[in-house]
C-alpha positions as CSV (number, residue, x, y, z in Angstrom):
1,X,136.3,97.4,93.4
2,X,133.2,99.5,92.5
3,X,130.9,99.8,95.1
4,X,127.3,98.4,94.6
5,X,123.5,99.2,95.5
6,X,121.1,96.4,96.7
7,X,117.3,97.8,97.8
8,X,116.1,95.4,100.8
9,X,112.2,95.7,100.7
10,X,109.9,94.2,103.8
11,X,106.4,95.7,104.9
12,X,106.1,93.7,107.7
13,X,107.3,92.5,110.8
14,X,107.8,88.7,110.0
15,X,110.0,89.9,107.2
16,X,111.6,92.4,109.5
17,X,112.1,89.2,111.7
18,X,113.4,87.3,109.0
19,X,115.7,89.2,106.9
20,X,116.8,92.2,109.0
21,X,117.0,90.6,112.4
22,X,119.5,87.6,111.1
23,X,122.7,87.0,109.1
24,X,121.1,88.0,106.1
25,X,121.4,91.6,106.6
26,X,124.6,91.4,109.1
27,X,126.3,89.3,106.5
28,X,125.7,92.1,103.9
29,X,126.3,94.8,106.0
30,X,129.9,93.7,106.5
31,X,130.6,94.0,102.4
32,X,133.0,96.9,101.8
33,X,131.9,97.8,98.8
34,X,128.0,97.2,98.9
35,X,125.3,99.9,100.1
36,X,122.3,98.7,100.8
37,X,119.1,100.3,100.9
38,X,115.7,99.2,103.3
39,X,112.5,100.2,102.1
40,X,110.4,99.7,105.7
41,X,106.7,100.9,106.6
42,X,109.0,101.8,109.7
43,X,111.3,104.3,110.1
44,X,111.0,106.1,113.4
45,X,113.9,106.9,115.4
46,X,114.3,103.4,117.2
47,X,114.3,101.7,114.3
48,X,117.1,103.8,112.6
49,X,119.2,103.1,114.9
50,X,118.8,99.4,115.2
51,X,118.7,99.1,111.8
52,X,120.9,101.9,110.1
53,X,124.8,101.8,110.1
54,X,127.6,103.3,107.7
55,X,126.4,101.4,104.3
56,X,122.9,101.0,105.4
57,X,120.2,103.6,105.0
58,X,116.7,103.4,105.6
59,X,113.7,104.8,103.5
60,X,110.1,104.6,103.7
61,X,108.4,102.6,101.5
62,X,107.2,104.8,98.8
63,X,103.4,103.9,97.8
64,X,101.8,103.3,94.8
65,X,98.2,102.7,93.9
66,X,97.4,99.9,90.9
67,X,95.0,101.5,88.6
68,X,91.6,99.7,87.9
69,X,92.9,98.1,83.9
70,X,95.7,96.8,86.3
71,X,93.4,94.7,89.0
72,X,91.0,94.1,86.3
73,X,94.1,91.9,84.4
74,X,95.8,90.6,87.8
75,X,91.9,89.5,88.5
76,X,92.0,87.8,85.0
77,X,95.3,86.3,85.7
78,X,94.4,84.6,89.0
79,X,91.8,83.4,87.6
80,X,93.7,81.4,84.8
81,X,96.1,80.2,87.6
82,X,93.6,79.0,89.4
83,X,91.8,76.7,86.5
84,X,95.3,75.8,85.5
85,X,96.8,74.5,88.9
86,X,93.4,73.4,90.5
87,X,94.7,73.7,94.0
88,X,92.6,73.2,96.9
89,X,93.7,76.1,98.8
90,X,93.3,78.7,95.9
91,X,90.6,77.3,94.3
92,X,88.5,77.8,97.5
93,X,89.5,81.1,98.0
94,X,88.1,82.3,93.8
95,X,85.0,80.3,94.2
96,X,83.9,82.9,96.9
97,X,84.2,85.5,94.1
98,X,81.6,86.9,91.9
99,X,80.9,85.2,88.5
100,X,84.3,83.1,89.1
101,X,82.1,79.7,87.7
102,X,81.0,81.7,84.4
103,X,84.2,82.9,83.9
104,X,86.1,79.1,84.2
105,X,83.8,78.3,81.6
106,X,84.6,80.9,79.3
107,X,88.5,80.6,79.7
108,X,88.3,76.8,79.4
109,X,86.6,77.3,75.8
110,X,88.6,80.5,74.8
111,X,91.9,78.2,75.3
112,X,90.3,75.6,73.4
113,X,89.7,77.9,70.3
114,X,92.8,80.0,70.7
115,X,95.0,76.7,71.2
116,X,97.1,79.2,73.8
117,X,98.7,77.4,77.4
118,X,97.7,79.2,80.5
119,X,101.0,80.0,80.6
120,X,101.2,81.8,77.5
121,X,98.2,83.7,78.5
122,X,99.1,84.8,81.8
123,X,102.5,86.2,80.5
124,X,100.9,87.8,78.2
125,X,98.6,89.5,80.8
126,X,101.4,89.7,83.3
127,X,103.3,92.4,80.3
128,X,100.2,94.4,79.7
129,X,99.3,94.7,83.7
130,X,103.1,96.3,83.7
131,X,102.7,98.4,80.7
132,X,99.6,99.8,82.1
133,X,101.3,101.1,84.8
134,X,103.8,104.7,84.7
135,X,107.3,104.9,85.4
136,X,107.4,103.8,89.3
137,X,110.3,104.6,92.0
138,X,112.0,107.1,89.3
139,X,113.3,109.5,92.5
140,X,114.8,106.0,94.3
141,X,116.0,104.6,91.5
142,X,117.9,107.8,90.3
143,X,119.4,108.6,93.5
144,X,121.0,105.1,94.1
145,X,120.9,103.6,91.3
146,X,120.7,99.6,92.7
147,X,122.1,96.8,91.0
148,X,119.7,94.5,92.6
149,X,116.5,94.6,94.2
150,X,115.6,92.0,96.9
151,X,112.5,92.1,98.4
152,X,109.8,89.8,100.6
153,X,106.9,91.5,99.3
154,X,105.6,89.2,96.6
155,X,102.2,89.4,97.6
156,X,102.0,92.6,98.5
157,X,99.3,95.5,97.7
158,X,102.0,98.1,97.2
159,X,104.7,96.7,94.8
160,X,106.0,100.3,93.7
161,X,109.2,99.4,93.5
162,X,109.2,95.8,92.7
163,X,107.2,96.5,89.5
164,X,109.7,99.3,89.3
165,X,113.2,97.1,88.5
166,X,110.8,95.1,86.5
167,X,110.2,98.0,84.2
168,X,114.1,99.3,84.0
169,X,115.4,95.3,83.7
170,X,117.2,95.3,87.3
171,X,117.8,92.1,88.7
172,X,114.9,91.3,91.0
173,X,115.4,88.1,93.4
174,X,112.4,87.6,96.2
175,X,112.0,85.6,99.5
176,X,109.0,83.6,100.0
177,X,108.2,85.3,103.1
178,X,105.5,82.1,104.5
179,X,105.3,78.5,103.8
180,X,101.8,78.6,102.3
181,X,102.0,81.3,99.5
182,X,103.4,79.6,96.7
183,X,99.7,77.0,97.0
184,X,97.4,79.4,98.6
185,X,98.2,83.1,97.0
186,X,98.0,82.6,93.4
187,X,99.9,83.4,90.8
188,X,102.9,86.3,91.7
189,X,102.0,89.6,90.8
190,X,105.1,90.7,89.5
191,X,107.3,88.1,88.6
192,X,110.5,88.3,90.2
193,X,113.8,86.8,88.1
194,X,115.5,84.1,90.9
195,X,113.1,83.3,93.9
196,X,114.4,82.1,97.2
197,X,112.9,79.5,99.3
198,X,112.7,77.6,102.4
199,X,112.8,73.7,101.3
200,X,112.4,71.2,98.9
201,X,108.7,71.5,98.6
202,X,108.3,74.9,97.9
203,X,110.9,74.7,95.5
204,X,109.0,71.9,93.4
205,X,105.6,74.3,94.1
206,X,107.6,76.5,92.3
207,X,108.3,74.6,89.2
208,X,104.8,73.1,89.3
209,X,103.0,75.8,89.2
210,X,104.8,78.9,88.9
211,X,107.0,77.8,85.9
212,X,110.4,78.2,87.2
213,X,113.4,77.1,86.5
214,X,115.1,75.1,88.9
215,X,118.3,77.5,88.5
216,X,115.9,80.2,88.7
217,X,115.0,78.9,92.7
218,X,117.6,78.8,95.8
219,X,117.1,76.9,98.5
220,X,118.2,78.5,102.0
221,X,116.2,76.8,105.4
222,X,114.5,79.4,107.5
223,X,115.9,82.8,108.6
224,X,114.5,82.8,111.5
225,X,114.9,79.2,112.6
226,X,118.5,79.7,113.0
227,X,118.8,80.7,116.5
228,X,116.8,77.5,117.4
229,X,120.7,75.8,117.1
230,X,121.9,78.1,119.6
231,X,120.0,77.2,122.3
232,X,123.4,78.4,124.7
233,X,122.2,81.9,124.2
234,X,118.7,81.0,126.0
235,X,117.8,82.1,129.6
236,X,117.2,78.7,132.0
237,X,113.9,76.9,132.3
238,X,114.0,78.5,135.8
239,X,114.6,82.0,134.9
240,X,111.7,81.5,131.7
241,X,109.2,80.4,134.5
242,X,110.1,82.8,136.9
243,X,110.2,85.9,134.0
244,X,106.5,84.9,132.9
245,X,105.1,83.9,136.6
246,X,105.0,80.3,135.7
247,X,104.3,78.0,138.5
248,X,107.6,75.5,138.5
249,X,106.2,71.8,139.1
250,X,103.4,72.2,136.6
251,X,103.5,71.4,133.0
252,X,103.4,73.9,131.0
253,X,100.9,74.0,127.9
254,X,101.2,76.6,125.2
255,X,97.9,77.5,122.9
256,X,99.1,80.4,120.2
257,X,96.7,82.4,118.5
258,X,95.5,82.8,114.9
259,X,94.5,85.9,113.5
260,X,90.6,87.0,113.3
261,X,90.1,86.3,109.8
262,X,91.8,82.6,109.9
263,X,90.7,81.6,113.6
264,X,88.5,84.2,115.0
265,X,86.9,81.2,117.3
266,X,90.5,81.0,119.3
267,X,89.2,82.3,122.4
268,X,86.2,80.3,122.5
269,X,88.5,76.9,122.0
270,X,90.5,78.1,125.2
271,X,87.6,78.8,127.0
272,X,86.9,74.8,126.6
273,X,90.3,74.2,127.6
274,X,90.4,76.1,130.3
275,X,86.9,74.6,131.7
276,X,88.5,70.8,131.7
277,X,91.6,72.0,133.0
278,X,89.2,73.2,136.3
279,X,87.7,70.1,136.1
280,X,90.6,67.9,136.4
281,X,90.5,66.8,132.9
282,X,94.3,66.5,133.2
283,X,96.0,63.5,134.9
284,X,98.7,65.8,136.2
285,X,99.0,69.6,137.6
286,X,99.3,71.8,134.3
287,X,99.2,75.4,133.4
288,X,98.4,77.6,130.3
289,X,100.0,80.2,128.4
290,X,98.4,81.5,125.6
291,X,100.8,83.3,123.2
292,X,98.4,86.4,121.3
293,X,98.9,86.8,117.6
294,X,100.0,90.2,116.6
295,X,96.7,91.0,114.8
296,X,94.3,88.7,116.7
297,X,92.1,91.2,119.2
298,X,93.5,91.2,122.5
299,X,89.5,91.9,124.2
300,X,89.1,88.2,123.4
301,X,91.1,87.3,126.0
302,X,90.4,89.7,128.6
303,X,88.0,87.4,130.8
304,X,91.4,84.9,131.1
305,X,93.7,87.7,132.5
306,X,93.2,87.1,136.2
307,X,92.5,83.3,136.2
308,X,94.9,81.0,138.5
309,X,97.5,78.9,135.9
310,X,96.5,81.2,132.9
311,X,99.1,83.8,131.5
312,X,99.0,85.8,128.7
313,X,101.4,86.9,126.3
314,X,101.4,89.2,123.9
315,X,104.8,89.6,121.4
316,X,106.3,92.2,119.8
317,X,105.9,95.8,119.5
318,X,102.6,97.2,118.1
319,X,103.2,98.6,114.7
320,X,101.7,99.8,111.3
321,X,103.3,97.0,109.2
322,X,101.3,94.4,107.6
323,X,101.0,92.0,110.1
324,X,100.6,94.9,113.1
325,X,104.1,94.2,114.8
326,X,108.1,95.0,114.9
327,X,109.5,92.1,116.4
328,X,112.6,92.2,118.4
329,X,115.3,90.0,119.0
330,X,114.1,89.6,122.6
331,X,111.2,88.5,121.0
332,X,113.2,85.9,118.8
333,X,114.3,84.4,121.3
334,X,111.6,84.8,123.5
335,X,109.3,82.2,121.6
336,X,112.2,79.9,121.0
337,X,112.7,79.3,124.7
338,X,108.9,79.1,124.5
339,X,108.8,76.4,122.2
340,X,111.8,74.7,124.1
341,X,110.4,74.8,127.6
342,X,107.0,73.9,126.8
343,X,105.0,70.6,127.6
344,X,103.2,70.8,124.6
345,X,101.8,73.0,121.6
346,X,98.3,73.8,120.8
347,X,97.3,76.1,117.6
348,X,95.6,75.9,114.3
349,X,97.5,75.1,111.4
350,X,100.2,77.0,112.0
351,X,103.4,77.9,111.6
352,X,104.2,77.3,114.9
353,X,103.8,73.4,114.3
354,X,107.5,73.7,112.5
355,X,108.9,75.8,115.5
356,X,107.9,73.4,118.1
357,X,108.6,70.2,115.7
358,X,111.9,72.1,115.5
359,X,112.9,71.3,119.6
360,X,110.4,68.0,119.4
361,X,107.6,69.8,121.4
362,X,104.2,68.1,121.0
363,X,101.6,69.8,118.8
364,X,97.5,69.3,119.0
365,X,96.0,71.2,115.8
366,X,92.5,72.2,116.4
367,X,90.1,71.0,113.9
368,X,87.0,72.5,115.5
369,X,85.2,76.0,115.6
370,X,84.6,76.9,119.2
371,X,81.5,76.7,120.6
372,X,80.3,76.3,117.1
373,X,79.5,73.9,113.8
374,X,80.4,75.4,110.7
375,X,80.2,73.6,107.3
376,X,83.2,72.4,105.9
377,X,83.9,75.3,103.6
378,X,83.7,77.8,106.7
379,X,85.3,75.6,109.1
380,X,89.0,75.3,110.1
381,X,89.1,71.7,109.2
382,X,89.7,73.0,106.0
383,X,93.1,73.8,106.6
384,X,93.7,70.8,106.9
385,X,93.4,70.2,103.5
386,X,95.5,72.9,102.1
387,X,98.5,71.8,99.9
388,X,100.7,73.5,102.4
389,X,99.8,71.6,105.4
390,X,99.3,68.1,104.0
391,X,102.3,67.1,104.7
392,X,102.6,68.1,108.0
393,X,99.7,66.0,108.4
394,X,100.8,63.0,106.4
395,X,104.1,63.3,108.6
396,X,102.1,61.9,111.7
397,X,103.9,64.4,113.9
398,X,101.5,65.9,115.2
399,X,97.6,65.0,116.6
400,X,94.4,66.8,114.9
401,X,91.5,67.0,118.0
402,X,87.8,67.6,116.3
403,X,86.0,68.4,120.2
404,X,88.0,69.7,123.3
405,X,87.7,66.1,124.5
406,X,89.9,64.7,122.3
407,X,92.2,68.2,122.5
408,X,92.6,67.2,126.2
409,X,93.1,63.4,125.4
410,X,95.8,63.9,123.0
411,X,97.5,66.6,125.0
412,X,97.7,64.5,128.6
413,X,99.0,61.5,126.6
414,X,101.9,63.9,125.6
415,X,102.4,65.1,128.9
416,X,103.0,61.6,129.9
417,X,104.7,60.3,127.2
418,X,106.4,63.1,124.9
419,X,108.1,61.0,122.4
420,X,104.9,60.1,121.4
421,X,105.2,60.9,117.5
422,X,108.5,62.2,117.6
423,X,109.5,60.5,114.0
424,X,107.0,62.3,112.6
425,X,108.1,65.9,114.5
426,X,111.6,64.6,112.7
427,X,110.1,64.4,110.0
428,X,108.4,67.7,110.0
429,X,111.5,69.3,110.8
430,X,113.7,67.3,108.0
431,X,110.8,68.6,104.9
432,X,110.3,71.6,105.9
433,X,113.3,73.3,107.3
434,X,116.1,72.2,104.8
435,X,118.6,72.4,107.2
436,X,118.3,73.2,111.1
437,X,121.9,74.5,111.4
438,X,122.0,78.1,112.0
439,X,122.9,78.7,108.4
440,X,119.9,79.7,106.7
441,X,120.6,83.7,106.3
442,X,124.4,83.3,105.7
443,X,123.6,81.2,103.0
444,X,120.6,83.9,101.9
445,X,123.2,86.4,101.5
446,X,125.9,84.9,100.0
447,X,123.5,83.9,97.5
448,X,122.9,87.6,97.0
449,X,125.9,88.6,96.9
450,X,126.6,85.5,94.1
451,X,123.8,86.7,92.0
């Protein structure tokens, strides 16, 4: 059988997490006859040799700057997607930009005249935006001559070799690296053929607004969900405690950071937390951990580093990836005994909500600004009203708190009672995980290897 190329493409650590540190890449690596090729912002030695084996090589990611005709269209064409689709999340983000108002005004009449779909118009930009650009990845694309090109980049400001199949007619099939892009991003800046994603929803996002095919859209669960079904491979409640200083007979409450452009207030809404929890504003002994983001500024939290029933963590290894870290597999599993052994959940509108749902850990989403009132279109309880999160609210699976009080309110009553809204967490877990089963990156790569 003749041996075959595919070109893996990740520039950051989530996707590193995702694709390279679960079946999706050991399944691939056991073809015979397939090479494949990862494209990584990291390749120092450690990584090599994690990463690297017989039919797996690693390259940098080459880099490619879009011209200013190029972000002057993909401007254009976000701006059609985002009259078009009219979604909250989107929407908010173009009305922040300069002259966006004038400029709905003008598209709405110029499709009126020209009797053109926003669809036709934003293929139509989408073709010049890749003829404006050269030849990309030539030297890559030459010396190993892929079949496929997969890659978790969609959104990415360096899509060198992404645009680069585009413009030789290689199959191109993405991963929709985070539950909020296909509603909060805009339209895809170079349009991959097959896209694969984590449920239902996104799939019909997909449709909606992105105009795909359904046999153009795969539906695999989450990568890096699947060793939440192997919970035998997880250290004791005991040895957790003891490994992060945890005091035994007190409940265990976990807030996890945002970063400082979506939740730069986090500190501030610990700081409020940590005050009642002095003050007995618990009906029973607890304790904090609070779980840094990779990007959020670890300062913030200095002035909580030598408090009594306070730990902080901070995962991953540091790194120049998009999102600042290379997780580990020690990681992995790290926050999945986290979210197992833990009381209950505290962050704001994250992700996280789906990995505690996923072991029927409570969740409290903060829906307040710290010490602070912003207006509405600054403020956090905006997230609540993004496309991607509705349904987690709508679920009832988890509580929103507006002041600390009610943070503290709803969190005691789940350390009393923690099957307090577990339908909903069910719920959660059934919409937005497909299938909890361990299955998700086998079932990513034999659809790659399918394709």
């Amino acid at each position: 059988m003749e041996s075959k190329t595919i070109f893996i493409i990740v520039d950051s650590g989530t996707a590193i997490r995702n694709l390279l540190r679960t079946s999706v890449l050991k399944t691939l690596k056991d073809q015979r006859n397939l090479q494949v090729v990862v494209f990584s912002p990291i390749t120092d030695t450690e990584f090599l040799k994690e990463i690297e084996s017989p039919n797996v090589t690693v390259e940098r990611n080459p880099v490619h700057q879009s011209g200013f005709f190029f972000n002057v269209l993909d401007s254009l064409e976000k701006d059609i997607w985002a009259i078009h689709n009219n979604l909250f999340t989107f929407t908010q983000k173009r009305k922040r930009k300069f002259g966006y108002f004038l400029k709905k005004a003008f598209f709405r009449f110029f499709l009126k005249l020209s009797r053109r779909s926003p669809q036709d118009v934003q293929k139509f930009l989408s073709k010049l935006k890749l003829k404006s650009l050269p030849l990309l990845g030539t030297d890559y694309f030459k010396k190993y001559n892929p079949s496929m090109v997969f890659y978790a980049t969609l959104y990415s400001r360096n899509l060198c070799l992404e645009h680069g199949a585009k413009q030789r007619g290689i199959p191109s099939v993405a991963f929709v690296l985070s539950w909020d892009n296909p509603t909060s991003k805009g339209p895809f800046p170079v349009r991959p053929d097959c896209v694969i994603v984590w449920n239902n929803i996104l799939k019909r996002e997909l449709i909606r607004h992105h105009d795909y095919k359904e046999d153009e859209l795969f539906v695999s669960g989450v990568p890096q969900f699947d060793i939440y079904s192997q919970q035998e491979k997880y250290i004791t409640k005991k040895a957790f405690f003891d490994k992060w200083q945890l005091v035994h007979n007190k409940k265990l409450i976990t807030y996890t950071t945002g970063t400082p452009g979506t939740s730069p207030f986090d500190h501030e809404v610990i700081d409020l937390l940590v005050r009642s929890m002095k003050d007995g504003g618990f009906s029973q002994p607890v304790q904090l951990l609070i779980r840094l983001h990779p990007k959020d500024r670890e300062e913030d939290y200095d002035r909580f580093r030598d408090l009594p029933e306070v730990i902080l963590q901070s995962p991953g290894r540091k790194a120049k990836t998009n999102d600042s870290w290379n997780p580990s597999e020690e990681d992995m599993y790290g926050l999945a005994e986290l979210m197992l052994y833990s009381d209950a959940v505290i962050n704001v509108a994250s992700t996280i909500t789906i990995d505690a749902a996923a072991f029927d850990t409570p969740v409290v989403n903060i829906a307040y600004d710290g010490y602070s009132t912003r207006k509405d279109a600054d403020s956090c309880r905006r997230y609540y009203q993004y496309e991607h999160y509705r349904p987690i609210v709508e679920a009832g699976g988890v509580k929103i708190a507006y002041n600390n009080a009610e943070t503290v309110r709803y969190t005691d009553a789940y350390l009393i009672n923690p099957r307090i809204d577990a339908e909903g967490r069910k719920q959660i877990v059934d919409q937005q995980c497909y299938k909890l089963d361990g299955g998700s990156g086998l079932r990513i790569a034999e659809y790659l290897l399918s394709i």
